[in-house]
Backbone as JSON Lines, residues from 0, in Angstrom:
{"i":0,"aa":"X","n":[0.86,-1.17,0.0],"ca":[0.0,0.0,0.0],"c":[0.9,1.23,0.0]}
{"i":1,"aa":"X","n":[0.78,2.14,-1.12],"ca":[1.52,2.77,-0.88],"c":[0.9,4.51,-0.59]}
{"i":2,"aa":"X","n":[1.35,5.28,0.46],"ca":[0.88,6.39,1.28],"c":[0.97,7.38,0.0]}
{"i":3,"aa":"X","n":[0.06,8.57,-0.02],"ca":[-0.15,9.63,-0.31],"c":[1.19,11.01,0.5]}
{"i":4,"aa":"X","n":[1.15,11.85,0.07],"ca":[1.84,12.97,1.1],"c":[0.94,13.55,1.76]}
{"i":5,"aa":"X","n":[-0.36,13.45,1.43],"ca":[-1.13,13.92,2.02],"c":[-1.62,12.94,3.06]}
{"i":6,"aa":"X","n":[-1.65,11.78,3.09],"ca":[-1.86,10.94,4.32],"c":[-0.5,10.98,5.21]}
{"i":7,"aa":"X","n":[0.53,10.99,4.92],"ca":[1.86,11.28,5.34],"c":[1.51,12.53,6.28]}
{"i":8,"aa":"X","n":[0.56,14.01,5.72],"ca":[0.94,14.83,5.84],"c":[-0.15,14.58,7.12]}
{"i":9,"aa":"X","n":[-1.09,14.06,7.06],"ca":[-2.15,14.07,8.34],"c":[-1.78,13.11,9.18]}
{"i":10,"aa":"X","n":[-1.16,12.3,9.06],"ca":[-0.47,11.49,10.31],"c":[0.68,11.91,10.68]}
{"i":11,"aa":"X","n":[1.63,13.28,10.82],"ca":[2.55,13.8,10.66],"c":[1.74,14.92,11.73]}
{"i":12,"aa":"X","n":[0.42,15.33,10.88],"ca":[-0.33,16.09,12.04],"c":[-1.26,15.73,13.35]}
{"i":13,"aa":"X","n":[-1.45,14.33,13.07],"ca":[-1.65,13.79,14.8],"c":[-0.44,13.5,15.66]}
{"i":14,"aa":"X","n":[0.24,13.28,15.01],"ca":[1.49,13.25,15.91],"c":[2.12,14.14,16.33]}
{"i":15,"aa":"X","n":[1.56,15.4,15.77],"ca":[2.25,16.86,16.05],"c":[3.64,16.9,15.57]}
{"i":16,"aa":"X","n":[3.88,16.64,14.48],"ca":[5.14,16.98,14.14],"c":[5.25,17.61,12.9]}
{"i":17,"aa":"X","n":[6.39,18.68,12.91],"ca":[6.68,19.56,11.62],"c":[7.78,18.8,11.01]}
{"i":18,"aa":"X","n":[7.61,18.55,10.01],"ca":[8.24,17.46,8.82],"c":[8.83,18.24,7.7]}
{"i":19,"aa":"X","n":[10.05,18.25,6.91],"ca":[9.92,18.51,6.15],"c":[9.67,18.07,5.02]}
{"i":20,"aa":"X","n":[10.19,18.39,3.84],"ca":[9.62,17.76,2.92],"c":[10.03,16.79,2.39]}
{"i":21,"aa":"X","n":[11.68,16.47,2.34],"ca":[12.38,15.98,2.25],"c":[12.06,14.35,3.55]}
{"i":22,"aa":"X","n":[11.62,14.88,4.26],"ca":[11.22,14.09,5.62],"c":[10.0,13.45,5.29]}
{"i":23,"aa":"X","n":[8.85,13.98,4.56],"ca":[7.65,13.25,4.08],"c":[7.65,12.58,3.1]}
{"i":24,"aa":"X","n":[8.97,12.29,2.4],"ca":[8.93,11.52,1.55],"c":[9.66,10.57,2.14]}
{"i":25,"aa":"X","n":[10.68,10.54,2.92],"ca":[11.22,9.44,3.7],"c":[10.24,8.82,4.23]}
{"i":26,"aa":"X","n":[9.49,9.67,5.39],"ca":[8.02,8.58,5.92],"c":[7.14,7.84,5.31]}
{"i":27,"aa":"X","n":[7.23,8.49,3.9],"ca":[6.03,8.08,3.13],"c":[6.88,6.57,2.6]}
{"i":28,"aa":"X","n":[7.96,6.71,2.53],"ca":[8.17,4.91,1.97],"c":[8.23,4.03,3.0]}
{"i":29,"aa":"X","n":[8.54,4.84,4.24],"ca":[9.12,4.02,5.53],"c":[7.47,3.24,5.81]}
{"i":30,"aa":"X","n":[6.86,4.24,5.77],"ca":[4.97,4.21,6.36],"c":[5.01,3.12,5.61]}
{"i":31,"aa":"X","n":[5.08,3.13,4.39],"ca":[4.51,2.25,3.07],"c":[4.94,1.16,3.17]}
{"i":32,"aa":"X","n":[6.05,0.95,3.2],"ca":[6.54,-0.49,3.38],"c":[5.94,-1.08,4.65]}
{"i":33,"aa":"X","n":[6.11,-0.6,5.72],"ca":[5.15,-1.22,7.29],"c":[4.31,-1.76,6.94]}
{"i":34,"aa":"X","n":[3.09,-0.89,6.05],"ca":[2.11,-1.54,5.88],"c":[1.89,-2.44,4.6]}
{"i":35,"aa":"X","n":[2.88,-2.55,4.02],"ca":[3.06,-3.46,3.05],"c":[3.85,-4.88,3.83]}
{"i":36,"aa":"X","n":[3.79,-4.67,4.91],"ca":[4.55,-5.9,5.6],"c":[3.48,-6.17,6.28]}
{"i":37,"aa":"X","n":[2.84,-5.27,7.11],"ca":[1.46,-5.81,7.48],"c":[0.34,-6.84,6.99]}
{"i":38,"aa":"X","n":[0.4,-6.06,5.85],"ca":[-0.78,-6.57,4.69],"c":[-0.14,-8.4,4.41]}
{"i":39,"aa":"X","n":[0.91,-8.1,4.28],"ca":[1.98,-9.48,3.99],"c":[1.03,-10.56,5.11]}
{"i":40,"aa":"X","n":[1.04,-10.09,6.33],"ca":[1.34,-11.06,7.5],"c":[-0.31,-10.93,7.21]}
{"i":41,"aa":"X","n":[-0.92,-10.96,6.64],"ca":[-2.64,-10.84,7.11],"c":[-3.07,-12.05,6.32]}
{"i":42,"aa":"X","n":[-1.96,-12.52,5.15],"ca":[-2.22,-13.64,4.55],"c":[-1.83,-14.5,4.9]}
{"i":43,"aa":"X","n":[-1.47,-15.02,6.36],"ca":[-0.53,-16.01,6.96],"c":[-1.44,-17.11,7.36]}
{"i":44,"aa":"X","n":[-1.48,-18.16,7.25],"ca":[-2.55,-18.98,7.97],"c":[-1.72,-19.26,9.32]}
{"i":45,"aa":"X","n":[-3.02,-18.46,10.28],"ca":[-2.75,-18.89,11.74],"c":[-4.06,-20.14,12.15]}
{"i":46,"aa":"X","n":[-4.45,-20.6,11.82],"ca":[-5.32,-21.66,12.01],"c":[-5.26,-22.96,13.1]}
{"i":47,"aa":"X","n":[-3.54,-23.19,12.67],"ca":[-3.18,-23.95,13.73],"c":[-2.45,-23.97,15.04]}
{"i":48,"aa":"X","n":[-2.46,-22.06,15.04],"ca":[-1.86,-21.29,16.11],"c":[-2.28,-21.27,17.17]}
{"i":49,"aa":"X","n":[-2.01,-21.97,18.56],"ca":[-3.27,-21.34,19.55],"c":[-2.89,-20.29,20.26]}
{"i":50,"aa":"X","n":[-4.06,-19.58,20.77],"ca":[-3.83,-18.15,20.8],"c":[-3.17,-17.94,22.48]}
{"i":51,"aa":"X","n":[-2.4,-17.16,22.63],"ca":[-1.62,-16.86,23.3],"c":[-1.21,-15.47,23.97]}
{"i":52,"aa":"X","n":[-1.09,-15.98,25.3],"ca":[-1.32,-14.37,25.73],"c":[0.45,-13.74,26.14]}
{"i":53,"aa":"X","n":[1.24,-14.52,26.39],"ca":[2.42,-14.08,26.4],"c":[2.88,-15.48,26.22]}
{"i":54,"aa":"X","n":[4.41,-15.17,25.49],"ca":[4.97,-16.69,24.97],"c":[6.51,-16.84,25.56]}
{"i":55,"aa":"X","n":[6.85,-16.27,26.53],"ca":[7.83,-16.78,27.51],"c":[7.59,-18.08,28.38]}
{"i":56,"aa":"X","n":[6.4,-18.51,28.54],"ca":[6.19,-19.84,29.55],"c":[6.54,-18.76,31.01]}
{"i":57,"aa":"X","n":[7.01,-18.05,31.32],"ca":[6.67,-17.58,32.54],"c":[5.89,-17.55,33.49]}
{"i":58,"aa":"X","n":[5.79,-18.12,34.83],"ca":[4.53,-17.98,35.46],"c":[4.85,-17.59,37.08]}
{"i":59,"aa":"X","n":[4.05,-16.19,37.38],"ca":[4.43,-16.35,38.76],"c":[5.82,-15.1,38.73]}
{"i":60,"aa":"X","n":[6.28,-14.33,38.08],"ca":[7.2,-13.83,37.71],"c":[6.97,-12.67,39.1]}
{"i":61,"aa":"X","n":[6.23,-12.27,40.03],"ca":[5.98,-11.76,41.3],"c":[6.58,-12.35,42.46]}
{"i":62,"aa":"X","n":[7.38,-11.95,43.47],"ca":[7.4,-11.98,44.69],"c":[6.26,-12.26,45.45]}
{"i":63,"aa":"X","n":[6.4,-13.17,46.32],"ca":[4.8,-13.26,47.25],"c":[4.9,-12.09,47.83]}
{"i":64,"aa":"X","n":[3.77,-11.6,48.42],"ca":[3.85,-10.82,49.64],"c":[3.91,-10.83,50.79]}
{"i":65,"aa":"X","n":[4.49,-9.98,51.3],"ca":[5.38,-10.51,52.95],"c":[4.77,-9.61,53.61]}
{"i":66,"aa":"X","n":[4.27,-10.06,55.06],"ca":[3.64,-9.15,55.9],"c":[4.87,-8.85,56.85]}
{"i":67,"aa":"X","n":[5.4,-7.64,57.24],"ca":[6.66,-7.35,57.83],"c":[6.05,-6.12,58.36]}
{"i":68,"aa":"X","n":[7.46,-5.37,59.1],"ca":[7.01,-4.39,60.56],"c":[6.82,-3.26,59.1]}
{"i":69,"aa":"X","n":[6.09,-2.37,59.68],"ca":[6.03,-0.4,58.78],"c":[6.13,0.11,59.62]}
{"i":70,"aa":"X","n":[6.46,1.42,59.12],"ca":[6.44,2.23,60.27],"c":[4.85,2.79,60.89]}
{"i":71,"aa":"X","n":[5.13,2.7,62.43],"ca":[3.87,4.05,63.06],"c":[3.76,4.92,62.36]}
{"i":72,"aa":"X","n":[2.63,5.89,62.78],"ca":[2.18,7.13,61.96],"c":[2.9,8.47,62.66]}
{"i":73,"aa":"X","n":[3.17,8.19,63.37],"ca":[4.33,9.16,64.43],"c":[6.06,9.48,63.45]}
{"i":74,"aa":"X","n":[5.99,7.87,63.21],"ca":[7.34,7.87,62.38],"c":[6.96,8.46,60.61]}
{"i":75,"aa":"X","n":[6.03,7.59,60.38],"ca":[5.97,7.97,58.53],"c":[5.26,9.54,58.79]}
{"i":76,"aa":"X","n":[5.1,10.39,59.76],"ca":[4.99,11.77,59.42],"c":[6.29,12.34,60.05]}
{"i":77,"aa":"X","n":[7.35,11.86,60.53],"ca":[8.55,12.71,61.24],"c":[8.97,13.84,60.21]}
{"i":78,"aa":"X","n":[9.34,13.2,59.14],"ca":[9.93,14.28,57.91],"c":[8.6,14.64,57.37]}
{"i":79,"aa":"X","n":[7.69,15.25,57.56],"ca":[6.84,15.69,56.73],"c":[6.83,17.5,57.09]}
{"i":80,"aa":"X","n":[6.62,18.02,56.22],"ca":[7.2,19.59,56.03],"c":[5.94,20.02,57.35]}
{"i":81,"aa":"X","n":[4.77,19.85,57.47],"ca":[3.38,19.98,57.78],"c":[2.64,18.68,58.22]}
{"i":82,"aa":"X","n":[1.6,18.74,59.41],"ca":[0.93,17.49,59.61],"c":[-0.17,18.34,60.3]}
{"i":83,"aa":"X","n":[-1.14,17.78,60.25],"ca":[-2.47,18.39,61.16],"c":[-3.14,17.22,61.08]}
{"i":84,"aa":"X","n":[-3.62,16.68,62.4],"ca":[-3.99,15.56,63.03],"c":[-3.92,14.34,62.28]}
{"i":85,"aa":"X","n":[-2.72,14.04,62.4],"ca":[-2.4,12.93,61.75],"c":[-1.98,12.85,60.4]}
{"i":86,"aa":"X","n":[-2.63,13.7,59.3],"ca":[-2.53,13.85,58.03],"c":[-1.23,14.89,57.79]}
{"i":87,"aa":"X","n":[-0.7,14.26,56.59],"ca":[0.29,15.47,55.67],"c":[-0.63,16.79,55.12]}
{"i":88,"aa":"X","n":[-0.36,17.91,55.53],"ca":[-0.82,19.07,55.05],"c":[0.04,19.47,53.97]}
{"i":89,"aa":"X","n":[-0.71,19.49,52.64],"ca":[-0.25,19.88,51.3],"c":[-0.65,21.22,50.95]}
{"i":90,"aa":"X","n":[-0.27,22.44,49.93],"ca":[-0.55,23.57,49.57],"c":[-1.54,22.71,48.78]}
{"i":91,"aa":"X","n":[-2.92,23.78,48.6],"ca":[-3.83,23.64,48.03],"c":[-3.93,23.6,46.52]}
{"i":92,"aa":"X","n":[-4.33,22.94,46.01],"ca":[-4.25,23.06,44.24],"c":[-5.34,23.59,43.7]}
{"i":93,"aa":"X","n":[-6.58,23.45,44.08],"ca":[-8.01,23.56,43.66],"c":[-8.72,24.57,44.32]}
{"i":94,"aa":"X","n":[-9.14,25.88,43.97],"ca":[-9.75,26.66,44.58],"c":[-11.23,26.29,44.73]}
{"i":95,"aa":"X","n":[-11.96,26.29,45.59],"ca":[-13.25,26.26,45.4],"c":[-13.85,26.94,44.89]}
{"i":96,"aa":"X","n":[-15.59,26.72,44.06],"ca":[-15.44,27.95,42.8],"c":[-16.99,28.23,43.65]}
C-alpha cells in the first residue's frame, strides 16, 4: 500500500510533528513499506496457532507478599514539612469555585 503525502501529511499532524519535505517523503516509503509488511502477515494462515497471551512460559514472575514491621504514623509523618492531626498538610491546588 503505498501512502499519499497527504496521508503522510495528516499522520505527521496527529502526531504533532513539523516534517519537512524531504522528511515526508522518507516517511512516506518508511509508512509504506510497514504496511506493506502488514498486509503481507494478514495472509498467513494462523489456524493452527493457539492463541496466546504471552509466549515466555513464565509464570508467577511476582514476589509473594510478605507481611513485615512499617512504620507508626508518628514515624511515617517525622519528615513531613506539615501534619495536622495525623494527616500530611499539602498547599492547596483547587480553589473552590
Amino acid at each position: 500500500m503505498s501512502l499519499t503525502l497527504k496521508q503522510v501529511e495528516e499522520i505527521a499532524g496527529l502526531a504533532r510533528l513539523d516534517l519537512s519535505k524531504q522528511e515526508k517523503e522518507r516517511f512516506r516509503d518508511q509508512l509504506s513499506a510497514i504496511l506493506d509488511y502488514a498486509e503481507m502477515l494478514q495472509h498467513l494462515d494462523t489456524g493452527n496457532v493457539p492463541p496466546t497471551a504471552q509466549v515466555t512460559g513464565l509464570v508467577g514472575v511476582l514476589r509473594e507478599d510478605v507481611i513485615a514491621a512499617s512504620l507508626d504514623q508518628k514515624e511515617a509523618l517525622a519528615n513531613a514539612p506539615a501534619t495536622q492531626d495525623g494527616f500530611v498538610v499539602v498547599p492547596t491546588v483547587l480553589e473552590e469555585s
